[in-house]
N, CA, C and O atoms as a GROMACS GRO file, in nm:
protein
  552
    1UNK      N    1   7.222  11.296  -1.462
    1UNK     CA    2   7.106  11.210  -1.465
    1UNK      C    3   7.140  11.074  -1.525
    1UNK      O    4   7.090  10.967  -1.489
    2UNK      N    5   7.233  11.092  -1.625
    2UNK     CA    6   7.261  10.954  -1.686
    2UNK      C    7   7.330  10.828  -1.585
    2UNK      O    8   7.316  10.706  -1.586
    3UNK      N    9   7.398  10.905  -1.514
    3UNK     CA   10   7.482  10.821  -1.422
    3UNK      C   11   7.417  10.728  -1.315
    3UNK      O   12   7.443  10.611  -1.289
    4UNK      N   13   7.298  10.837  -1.244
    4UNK     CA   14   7.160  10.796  -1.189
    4UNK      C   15   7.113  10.659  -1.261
    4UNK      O   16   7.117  10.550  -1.204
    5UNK      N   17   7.068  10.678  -1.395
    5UNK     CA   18   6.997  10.541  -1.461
    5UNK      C   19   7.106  10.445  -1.451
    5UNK      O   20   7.079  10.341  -1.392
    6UNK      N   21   7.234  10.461  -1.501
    6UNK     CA   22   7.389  10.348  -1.514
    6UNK      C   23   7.327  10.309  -1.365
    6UNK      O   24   7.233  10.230  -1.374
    7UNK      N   25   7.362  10.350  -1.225
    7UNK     CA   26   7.319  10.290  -1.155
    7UNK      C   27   7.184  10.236  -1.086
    7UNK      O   28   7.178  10.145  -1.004
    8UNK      N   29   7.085  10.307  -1.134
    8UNK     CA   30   6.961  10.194  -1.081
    8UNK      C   31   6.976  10.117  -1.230
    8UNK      O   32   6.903  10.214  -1.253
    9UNK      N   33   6.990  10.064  -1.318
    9UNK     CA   34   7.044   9.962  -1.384
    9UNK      C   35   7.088   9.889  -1.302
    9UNK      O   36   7.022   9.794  -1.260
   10UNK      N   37   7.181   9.910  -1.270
   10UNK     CA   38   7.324   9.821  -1.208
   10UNK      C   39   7.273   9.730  -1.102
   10UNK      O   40   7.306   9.612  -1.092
   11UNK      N   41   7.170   9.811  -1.005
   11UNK     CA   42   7.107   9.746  -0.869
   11UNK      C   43   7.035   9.658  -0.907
   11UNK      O   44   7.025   9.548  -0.852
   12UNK      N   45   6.942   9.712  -1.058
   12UNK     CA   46   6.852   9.577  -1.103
   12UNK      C   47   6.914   9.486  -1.130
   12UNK      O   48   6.889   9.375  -1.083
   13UNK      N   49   7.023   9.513  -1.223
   13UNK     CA   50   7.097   9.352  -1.287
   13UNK      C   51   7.159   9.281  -1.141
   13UNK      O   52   7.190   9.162  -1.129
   14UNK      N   53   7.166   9.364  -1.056
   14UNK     CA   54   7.229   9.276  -0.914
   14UNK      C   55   7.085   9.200  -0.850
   14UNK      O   56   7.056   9.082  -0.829
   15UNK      N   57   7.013   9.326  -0.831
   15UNK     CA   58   6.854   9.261  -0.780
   15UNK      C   59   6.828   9.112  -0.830
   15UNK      O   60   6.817   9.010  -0.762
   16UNK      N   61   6.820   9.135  -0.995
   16UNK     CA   62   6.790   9.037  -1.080
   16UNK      C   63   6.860   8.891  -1.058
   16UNK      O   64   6.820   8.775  -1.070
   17UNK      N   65   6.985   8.954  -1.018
   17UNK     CA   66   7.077   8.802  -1.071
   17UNK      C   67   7.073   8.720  -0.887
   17UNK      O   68   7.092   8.602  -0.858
   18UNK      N   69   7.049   8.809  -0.817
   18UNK     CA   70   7.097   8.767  -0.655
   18UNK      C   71   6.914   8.688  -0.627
   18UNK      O   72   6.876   8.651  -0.516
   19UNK      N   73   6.861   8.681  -0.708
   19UNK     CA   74   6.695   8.638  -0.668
   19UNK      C   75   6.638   8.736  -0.619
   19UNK      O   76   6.516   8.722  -0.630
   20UNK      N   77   6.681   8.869  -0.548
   20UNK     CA   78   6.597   8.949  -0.439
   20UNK      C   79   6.467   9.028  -0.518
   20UNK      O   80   6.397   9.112  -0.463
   21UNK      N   81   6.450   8.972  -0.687
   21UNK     CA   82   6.347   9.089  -0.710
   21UNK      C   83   6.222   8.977  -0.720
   21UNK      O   84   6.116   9.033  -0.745
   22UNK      N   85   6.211   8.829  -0.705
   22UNK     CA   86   6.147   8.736  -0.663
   22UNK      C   87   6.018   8.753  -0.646
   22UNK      O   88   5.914   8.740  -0.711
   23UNK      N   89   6.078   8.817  -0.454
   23UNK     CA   90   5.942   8.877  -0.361
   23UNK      C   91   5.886   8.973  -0.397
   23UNK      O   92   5.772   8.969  -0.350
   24UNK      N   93   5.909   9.098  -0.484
   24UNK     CA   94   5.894   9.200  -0.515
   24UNK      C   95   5.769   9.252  -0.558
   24UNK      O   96   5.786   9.251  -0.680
   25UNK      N   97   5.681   9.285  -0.544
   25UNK     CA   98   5.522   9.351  -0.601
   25UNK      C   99   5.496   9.498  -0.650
   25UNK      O  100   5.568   9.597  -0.636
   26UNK      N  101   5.400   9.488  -0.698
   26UNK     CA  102   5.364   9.637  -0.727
   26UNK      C  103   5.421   9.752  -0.649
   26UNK      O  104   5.525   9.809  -0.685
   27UNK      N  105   5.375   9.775  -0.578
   27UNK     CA  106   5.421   9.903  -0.431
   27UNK      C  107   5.562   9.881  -0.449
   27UNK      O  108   5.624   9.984  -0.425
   28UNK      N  109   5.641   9.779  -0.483
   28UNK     CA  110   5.725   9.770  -0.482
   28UNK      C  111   5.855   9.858  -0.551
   28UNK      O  112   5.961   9.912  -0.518
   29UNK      N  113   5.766   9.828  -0.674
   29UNK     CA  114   5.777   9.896  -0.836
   29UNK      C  115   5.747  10.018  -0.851
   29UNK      O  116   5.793  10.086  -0.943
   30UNK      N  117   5.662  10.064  -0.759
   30UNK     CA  118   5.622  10.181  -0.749
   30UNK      C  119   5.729  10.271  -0.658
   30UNK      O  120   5.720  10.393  -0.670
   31UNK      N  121   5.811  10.228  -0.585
   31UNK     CA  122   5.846  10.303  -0.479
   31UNK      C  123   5.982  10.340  -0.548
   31UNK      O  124   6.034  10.449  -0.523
   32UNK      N  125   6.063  10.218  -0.670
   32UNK     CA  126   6.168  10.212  -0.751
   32UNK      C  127   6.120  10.394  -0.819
   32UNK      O  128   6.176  10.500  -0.792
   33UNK      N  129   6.021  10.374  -0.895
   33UNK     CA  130   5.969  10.419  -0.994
   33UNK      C  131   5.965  10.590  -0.900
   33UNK      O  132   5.974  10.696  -0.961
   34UNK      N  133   5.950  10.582  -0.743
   34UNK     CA  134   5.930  10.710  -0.714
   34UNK      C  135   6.056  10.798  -0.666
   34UNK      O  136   6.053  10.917  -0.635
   35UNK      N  137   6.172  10.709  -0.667
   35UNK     CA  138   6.290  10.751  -0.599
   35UNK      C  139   6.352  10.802  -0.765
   35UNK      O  140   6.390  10.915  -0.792
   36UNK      N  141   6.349  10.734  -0.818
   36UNK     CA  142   6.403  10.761  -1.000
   36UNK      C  143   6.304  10.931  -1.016
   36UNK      O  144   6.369  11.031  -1.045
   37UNK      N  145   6.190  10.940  -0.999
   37UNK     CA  146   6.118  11.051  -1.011
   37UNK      C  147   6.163  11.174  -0.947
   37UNK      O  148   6.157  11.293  -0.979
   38UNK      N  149   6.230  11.082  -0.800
   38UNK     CA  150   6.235  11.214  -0.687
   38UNK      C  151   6.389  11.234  -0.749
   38UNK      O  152   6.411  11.349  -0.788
   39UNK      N  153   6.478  11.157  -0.762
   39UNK     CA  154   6.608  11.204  -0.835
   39UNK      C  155   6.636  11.311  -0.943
   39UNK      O  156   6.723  11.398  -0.947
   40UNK      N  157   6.493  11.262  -1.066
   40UNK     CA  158   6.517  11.342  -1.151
   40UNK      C  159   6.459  11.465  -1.117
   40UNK      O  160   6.507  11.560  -1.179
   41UNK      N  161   6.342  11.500  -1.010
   41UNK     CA  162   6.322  11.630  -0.951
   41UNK      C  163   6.419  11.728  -0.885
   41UNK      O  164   6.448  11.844  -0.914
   42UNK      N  165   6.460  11.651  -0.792
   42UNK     CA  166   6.596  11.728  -0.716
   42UNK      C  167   6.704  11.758  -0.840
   42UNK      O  168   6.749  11.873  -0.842
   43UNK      N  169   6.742  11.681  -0.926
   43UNK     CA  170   6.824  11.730  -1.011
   43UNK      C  171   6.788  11.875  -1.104
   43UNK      O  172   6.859  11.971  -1.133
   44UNK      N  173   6.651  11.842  -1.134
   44UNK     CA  174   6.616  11.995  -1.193
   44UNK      C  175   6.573  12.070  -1.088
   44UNK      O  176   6.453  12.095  -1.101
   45UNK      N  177   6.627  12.123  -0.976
   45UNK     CA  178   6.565  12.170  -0.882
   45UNK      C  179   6.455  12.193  -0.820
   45UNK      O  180   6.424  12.290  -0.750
   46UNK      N  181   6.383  12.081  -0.854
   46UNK     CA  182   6.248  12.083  -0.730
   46UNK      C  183   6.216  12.017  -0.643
   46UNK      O  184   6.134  11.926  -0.635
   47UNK      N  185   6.328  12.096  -0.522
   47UNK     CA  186   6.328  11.968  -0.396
   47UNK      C  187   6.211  11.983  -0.338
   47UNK      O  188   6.178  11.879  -0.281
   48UNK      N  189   6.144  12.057  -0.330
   48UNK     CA  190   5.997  12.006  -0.256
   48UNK      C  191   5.935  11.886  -0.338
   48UNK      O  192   5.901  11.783  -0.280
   49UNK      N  193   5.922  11.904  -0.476
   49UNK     CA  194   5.848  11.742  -0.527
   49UNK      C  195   5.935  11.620  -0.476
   49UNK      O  196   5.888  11.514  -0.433
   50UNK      N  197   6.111  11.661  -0.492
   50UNK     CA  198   6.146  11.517  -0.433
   50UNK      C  199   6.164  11.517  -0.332
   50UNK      O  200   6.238  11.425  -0.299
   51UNK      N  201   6.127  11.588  -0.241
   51UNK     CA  202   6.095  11.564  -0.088
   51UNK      C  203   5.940  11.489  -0.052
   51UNK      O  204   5.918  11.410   0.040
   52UNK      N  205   5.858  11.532  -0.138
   52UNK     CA  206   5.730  11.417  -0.118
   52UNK      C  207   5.783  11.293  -0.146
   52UNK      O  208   5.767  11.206  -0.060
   53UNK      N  209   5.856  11.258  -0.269
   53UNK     CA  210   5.857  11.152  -0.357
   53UNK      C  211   5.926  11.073  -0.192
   53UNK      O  212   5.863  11.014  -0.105
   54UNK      N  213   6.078  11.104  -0.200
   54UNK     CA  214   6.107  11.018  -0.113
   54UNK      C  215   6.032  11.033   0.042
   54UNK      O  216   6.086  10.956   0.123
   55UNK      N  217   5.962  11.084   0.078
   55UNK     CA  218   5.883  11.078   0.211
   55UNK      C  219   5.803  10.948   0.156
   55UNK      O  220   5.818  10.846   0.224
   56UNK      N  221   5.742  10.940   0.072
   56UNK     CA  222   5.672  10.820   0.036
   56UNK      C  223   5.720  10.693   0.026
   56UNK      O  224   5.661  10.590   0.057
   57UNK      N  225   5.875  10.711  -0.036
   57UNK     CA  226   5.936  10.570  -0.038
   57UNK      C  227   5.971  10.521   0.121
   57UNK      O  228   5.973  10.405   0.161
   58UNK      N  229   5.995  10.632   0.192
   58UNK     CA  230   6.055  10.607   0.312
   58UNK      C  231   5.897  10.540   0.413
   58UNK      O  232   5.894  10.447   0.494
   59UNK      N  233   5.807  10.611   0.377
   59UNK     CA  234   5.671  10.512   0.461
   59UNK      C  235   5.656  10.411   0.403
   59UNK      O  236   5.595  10.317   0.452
   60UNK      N  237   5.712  10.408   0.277
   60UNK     CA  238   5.673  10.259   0.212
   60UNK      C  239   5.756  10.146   0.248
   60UNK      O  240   5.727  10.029   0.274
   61UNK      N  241   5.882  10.217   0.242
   61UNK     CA  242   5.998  10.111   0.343
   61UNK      C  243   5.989  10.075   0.450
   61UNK      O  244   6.024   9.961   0.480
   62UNK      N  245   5.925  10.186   0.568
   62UNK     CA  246   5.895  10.103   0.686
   62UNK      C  247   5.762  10.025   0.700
   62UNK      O  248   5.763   9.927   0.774
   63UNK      N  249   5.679  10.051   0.653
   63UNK     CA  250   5.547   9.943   0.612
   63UNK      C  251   5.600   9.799   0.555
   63UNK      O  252   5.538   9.706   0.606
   64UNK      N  253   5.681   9.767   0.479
   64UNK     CA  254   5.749   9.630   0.409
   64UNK      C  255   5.803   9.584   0.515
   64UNK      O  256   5.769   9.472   0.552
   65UNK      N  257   5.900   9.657   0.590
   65UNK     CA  258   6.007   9.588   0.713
   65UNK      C  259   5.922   9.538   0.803
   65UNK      O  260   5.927   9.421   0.840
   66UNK      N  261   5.813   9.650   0.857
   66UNK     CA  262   5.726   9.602   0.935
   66UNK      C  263   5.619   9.447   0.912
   66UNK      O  264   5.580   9.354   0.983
   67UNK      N  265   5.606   9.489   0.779
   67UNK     CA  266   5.535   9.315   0.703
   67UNK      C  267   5.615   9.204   0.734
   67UNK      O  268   5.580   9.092   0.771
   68UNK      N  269   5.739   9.255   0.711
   68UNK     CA  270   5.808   9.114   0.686
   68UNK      C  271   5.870   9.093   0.821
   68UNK      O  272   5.922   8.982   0.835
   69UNK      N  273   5.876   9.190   0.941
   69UNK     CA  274   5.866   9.118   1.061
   69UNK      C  275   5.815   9.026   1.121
   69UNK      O  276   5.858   8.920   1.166
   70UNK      N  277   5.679   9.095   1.116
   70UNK     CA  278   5.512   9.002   1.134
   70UNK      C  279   5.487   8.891   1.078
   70UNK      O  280   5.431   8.799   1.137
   71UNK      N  281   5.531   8.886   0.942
   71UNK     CA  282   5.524   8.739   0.930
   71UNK      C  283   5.624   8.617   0.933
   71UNK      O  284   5.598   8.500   0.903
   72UNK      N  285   5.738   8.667   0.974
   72UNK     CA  286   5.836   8.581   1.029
   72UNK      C  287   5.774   8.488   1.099
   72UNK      O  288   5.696   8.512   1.190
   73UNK      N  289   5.819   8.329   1.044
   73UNK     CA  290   5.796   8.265   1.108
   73UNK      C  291   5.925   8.179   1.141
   73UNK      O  292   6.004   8.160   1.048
   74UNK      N  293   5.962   8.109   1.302
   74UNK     CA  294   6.072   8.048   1.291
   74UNK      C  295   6.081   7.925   1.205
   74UNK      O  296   5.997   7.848   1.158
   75UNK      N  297   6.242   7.936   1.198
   75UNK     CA  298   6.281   7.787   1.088
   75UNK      C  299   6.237   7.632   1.108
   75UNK      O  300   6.233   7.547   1.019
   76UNK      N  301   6.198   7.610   1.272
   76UNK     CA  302   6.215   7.509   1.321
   76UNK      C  303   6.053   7.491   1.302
   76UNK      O  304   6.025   7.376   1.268
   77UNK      N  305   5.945   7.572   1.316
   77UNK     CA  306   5.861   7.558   1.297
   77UNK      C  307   5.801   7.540   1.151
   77UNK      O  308   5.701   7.470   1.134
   78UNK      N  309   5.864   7.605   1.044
   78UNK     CA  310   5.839   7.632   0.898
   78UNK      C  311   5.861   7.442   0.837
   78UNK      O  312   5.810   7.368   0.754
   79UNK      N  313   5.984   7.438   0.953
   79UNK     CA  314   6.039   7.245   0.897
   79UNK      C  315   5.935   7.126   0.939
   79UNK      O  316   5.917   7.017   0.884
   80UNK      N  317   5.854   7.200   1.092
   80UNK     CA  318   5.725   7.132   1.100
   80UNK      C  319   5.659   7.135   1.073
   80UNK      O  320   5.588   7.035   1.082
   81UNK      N  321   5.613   7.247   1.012
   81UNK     CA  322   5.464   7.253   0.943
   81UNK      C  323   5.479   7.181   0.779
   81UNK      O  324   5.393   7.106   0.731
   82UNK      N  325   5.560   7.207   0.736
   82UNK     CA  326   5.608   7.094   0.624
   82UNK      C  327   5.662   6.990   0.618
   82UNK      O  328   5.694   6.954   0.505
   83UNK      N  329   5.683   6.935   0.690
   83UNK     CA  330   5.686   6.798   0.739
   83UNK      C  331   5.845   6.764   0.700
   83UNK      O  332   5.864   6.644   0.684
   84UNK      N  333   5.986   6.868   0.676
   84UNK     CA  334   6.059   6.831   0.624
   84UNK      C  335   6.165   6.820   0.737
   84UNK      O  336   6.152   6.856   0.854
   85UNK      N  337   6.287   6.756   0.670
   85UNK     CA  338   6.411   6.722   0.772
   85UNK      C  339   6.534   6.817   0.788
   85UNK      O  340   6.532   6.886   0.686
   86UNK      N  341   6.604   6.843   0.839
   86UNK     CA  342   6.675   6.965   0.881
   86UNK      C  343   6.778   6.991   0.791
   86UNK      O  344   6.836   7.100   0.792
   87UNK      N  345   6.813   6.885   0.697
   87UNK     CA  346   6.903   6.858   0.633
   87UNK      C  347   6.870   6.903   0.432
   87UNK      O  348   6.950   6.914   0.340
   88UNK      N  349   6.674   6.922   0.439
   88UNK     CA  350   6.588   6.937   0.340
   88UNK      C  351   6.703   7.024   0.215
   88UNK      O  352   6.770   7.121   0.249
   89UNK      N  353   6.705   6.979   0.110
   89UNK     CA  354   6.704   7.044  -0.004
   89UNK      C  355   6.607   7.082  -0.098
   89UNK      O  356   6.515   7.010  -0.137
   90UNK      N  357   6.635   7.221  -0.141
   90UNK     CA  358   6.497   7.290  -0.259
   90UNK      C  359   6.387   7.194  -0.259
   90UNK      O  360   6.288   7.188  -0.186
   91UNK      N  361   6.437   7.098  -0.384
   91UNK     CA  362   6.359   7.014  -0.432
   91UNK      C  363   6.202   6.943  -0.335
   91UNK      O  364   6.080   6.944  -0.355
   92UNK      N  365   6.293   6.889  -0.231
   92UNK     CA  366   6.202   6.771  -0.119
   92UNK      C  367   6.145   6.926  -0.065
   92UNK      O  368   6.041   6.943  -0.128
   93UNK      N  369   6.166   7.026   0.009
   93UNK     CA  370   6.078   7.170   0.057
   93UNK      C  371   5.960   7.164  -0.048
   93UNK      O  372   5.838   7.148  -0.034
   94UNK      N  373   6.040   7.184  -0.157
   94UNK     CA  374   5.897   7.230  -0.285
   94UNK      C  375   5.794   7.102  -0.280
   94UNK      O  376   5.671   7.116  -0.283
   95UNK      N  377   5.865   6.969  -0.273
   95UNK     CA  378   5.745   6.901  -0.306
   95UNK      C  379   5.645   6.911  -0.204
   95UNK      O  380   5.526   6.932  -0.225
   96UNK      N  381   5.728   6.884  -0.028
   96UNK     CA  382   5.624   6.888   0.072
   96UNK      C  383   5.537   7.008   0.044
   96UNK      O  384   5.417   7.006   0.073
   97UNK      N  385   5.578   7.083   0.004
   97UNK     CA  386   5.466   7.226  -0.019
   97UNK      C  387   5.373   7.218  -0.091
   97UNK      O  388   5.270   7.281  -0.064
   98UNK      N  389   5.384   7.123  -0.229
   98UNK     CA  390   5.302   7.123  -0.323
   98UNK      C  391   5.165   7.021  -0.255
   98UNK      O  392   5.045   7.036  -0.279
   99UNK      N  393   5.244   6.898  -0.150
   99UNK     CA  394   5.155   6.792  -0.110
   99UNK      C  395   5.066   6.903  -0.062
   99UNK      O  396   4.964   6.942  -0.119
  100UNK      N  397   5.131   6.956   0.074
  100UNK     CA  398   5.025   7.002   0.155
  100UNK      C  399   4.927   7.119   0.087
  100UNK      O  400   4.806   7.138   0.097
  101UNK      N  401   5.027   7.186   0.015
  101UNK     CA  402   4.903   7.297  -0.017
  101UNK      C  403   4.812   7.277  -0.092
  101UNK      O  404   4.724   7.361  -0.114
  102UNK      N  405   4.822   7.110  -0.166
  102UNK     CA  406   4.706   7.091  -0.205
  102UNK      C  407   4.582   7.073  -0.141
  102UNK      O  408   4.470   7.113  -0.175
  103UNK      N  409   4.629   6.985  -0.010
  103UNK     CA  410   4.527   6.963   0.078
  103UNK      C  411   4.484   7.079   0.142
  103UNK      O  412   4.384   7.075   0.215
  104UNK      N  413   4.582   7.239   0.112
  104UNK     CA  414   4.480   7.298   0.240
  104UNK      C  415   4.453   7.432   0.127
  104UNK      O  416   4.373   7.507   0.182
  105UNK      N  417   4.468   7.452   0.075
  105UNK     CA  418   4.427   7.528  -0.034
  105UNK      C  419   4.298   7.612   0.000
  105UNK      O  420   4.232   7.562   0.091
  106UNK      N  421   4.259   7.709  -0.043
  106UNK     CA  422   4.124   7.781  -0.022
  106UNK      C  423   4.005   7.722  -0.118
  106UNK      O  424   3.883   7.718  -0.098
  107UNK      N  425   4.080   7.678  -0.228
  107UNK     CA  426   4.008   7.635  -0.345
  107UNK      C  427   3.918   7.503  -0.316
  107UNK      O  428   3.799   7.474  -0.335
  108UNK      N  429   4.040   7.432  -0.257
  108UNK     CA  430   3.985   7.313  -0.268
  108UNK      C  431   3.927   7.284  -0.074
  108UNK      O  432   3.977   7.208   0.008
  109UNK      N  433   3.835   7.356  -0.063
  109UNK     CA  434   3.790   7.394   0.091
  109UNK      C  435   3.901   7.394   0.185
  109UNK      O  436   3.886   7.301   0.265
  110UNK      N  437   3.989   7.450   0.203
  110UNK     CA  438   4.111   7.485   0.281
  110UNK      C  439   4.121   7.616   0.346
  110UNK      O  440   4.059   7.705   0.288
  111UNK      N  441   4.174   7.643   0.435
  111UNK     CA  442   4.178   7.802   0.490
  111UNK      C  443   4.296   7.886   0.441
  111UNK      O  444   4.412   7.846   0.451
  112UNK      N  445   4.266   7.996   0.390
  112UNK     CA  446   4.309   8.085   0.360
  112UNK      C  447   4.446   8.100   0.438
  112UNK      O  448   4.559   8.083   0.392
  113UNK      N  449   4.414   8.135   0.559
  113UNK     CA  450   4.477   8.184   0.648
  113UNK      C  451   4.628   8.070   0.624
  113UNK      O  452   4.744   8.108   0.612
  114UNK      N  453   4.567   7.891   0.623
  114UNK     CA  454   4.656   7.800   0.666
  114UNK      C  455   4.776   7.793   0.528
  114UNK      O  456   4.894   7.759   0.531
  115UNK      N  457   4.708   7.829   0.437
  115UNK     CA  458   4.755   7.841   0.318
  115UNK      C  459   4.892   7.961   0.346
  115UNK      O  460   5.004   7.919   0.374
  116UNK      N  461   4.870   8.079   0.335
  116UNK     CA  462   4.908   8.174   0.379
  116UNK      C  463   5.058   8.128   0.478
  116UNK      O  464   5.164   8.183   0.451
  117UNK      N  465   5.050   8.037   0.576
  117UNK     CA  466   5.111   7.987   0.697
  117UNK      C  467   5.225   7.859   0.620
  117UNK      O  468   5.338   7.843   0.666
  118UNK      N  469   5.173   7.780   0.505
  118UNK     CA  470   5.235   7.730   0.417
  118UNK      C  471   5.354   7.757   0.314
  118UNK      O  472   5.466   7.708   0.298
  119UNK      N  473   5.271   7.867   0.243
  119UNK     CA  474   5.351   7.955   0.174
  119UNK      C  475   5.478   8.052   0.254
  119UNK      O  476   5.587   8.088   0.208
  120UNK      N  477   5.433   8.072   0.354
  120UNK     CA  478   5.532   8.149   0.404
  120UNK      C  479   5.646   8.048   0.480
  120UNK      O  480   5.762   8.088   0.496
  121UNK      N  481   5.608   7.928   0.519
  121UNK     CA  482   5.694   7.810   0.530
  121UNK      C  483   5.782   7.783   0.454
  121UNK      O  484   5.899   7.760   0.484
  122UNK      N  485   5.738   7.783   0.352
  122UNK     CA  486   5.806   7.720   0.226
  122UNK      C  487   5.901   7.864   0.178
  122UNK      O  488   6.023   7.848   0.173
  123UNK      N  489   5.872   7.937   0.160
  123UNK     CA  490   5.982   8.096   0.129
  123UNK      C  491   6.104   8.086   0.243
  123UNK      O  492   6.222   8.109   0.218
  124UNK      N  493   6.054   8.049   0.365
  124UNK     CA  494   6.148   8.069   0.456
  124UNK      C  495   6.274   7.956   0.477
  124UNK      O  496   6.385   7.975   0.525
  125UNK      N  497   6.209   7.822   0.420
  125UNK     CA  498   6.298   7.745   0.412
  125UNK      C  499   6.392   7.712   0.288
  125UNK      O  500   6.500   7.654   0.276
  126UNK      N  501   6.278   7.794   0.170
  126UNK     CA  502   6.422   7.772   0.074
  126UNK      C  503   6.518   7.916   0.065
  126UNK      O  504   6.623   7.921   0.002
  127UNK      N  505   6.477   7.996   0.118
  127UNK     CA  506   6.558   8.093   0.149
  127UNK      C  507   6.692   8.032   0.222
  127UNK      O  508   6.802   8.023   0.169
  128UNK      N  509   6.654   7.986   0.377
  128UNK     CA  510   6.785   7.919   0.442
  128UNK      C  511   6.823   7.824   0.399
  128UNK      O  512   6.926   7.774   0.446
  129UNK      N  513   6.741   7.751   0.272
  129UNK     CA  514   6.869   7.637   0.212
  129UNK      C  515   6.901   7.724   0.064
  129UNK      O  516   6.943   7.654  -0.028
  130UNK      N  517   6.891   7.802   0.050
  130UNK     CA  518   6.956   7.866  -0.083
  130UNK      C  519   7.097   7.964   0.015
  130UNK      O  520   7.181   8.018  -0.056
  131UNK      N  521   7.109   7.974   0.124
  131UNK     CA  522   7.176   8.098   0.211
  131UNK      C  523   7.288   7.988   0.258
  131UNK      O  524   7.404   8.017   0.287
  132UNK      N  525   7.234   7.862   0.261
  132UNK     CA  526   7.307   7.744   0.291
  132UNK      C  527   7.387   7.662   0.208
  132UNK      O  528   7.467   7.574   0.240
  133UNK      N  529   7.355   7.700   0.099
  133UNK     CA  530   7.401   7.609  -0.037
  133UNK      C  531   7.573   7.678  -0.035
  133UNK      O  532   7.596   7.796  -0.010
  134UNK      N  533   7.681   7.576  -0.068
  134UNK     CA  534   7.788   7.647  -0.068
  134UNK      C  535   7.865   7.666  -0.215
  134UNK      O  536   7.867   7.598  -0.317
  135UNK      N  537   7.932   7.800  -0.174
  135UNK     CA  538   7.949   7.838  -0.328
  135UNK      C  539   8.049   7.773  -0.375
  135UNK      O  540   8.108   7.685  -0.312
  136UNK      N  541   8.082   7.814  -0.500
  136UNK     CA  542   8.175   7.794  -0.585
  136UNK      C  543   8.307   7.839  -0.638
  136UNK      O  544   8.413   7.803  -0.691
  137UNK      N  545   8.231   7.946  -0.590
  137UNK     CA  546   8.364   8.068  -0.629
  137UNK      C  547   8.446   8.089  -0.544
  137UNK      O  548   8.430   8.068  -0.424
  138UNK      N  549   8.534   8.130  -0.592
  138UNK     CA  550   8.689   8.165  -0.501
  138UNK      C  551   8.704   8.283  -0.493
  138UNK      O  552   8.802   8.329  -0.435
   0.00000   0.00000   0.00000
């Protein structure tokens, strides 16, 4: 069991350090939290509880993939709807995001939806300029 925790440790400090725990939400945390459960079940022999546990992570995994299909939006479009240039770094992405989403905001009478269409603009493009940035290391 100990070896179990050494490594979901290990995935977090990788999770952690690589940005990927960012996007991450509740259900998210929950699904961590149910595979660690279903581990320590199967280890004391009760594979039927960790046979629920992971049946659950596994609908929960294809429900996320399926999310994050659906809201794929292309790059070329994410650079138009933010008004940025192909060449955009972090910085100039974040600001166009901050302009526009002020203007379309829910708060400040804006649509939800367009907001939504913003935000997901803006994730997608600093994703491909963080995937773009070149490293350092040898």
């Amino acid at each position: 069991m100990h070896i179990v925790l050494i490594a979901a440790g290990a995935i977090a400090l990788w999770a952690w350090k690589t940005g990927r725990l960012r996007g991450s939400d509740s259900g998210d945390w929950a699904a961590i939290a149910a595979v660690l459960l279903g581990l320590r079940w199967l280890s004391t022999g009760q594979g039927i509880l960790a046979l629920v546990c992971f049946s659950g992570v596994a609908i929960w995994a294809a429900y996320r993939s399926q999310q994050f299909r659906r809201a794929r939006m292309p790059v070329a479009e994410a650079r138009e709807l933010l008004g940025v240039s192909e060449n955009a770094d972090q910085a100039s992405i974040r600001n166009a995001h901050r302009r526009l989403i002020a203007k379309v905001h829910p708060d400040v009478g804006g649509s939800a939806d367009l907001a939504r269409r913003v935000n997901a603009a803006r994730d997608i493009l600093l994703s491909e300029a963080r995937n773009q940035m070149p490293s350092h290391r040898k």
